[in-house]
N, C-alpha and C positions, 0 to 999 in steps of 0.2 A: 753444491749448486742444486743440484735435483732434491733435497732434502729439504732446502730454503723454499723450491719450488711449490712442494705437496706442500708442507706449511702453512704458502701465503693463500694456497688453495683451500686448505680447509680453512683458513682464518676467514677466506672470502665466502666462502658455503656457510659456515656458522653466523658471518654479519645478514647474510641474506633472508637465514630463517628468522633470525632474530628480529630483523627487520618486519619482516610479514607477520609478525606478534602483534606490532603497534602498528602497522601500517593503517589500520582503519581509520582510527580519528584522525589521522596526521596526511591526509591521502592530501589534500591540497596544499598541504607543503611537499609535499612530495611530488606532486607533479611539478610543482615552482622548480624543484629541485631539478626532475629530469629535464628540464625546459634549460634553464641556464646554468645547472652545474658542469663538473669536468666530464667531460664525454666520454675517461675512461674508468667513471664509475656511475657509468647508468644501469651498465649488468646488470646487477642487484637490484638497484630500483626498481627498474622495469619489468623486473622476476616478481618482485614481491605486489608493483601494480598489476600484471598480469592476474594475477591469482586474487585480489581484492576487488578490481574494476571501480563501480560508483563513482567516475568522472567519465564529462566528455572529451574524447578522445580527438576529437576533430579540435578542440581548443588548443592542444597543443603542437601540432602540426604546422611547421614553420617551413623556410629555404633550409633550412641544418638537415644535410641528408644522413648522417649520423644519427641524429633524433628521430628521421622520419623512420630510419629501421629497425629503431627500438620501439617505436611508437608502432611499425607493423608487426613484429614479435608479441608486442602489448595484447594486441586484439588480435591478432591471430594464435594465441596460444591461451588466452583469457574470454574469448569469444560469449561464452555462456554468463559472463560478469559484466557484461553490457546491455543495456537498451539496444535494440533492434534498430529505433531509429536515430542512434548514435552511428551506429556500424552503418548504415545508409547511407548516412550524411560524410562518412572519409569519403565514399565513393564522390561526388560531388568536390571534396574538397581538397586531395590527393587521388590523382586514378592507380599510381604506381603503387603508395601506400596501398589503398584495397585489394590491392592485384596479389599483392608481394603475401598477407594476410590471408587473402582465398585462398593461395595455392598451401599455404600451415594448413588452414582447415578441411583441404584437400587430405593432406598427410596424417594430419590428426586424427579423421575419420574412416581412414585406409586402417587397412588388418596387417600392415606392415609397421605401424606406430607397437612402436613397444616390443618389435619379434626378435630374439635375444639369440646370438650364434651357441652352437653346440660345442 
């Protein structure tokens, strides 16, 4: 069981990078993707749009509060891969979404991101 586990984990870590290879030209199918695929493989998606951005963010922001939390992951872990006034315009469009995403870029910019136990 635990061995099945690590497995299907690196299998998920290796779809992920792999994905962020081609993610660039494919980004609007890729948000189509996280917008109405199975909610338990936006992970990855949303991993590899984090890290590419060049869409608005506010376009996919729907009632799916599932989506709205990968979509505040998105910009708040990708923040610098956005237009400024993309990131503006969630506030307006989702308060909870912006909210949920200031507080990553709170963490992000803290000297606690990344501080590794001894």
């Amino acid at each position: 069981m635990i061995i099945t586990q690590q497995f299907n984990s690196f299998l998920d870590h290796t779809a992920a990078r792999a994905l962020l290879r081609v993610a660039e030209p494919q980004i609007s199918h890729l948000v189509e993707l996280l917008k109405t695929g199975d909610s338990t493989k936006r992970d990855g998606i949303a991993w590899a749009l984090a890290r590419t951005g060049k869409f608005n963010p506010a376009d996919v922001i729907g009632p799916d509060n599932n989506l709205r939390k990968w979509i505040s992951y998105i910009i708040g872990y990708g923040k610098d891969n956005f237009v400024q006034a993309d990131l503006e315009a969630i506030c307006s469009a989702d308060h909870e979404v912006y909210f949920a995403a200031s507080v990553l870029w709170q963490i992000m910019d803290s000297w606690v991101n990344n501080l590794e136990e001894y």
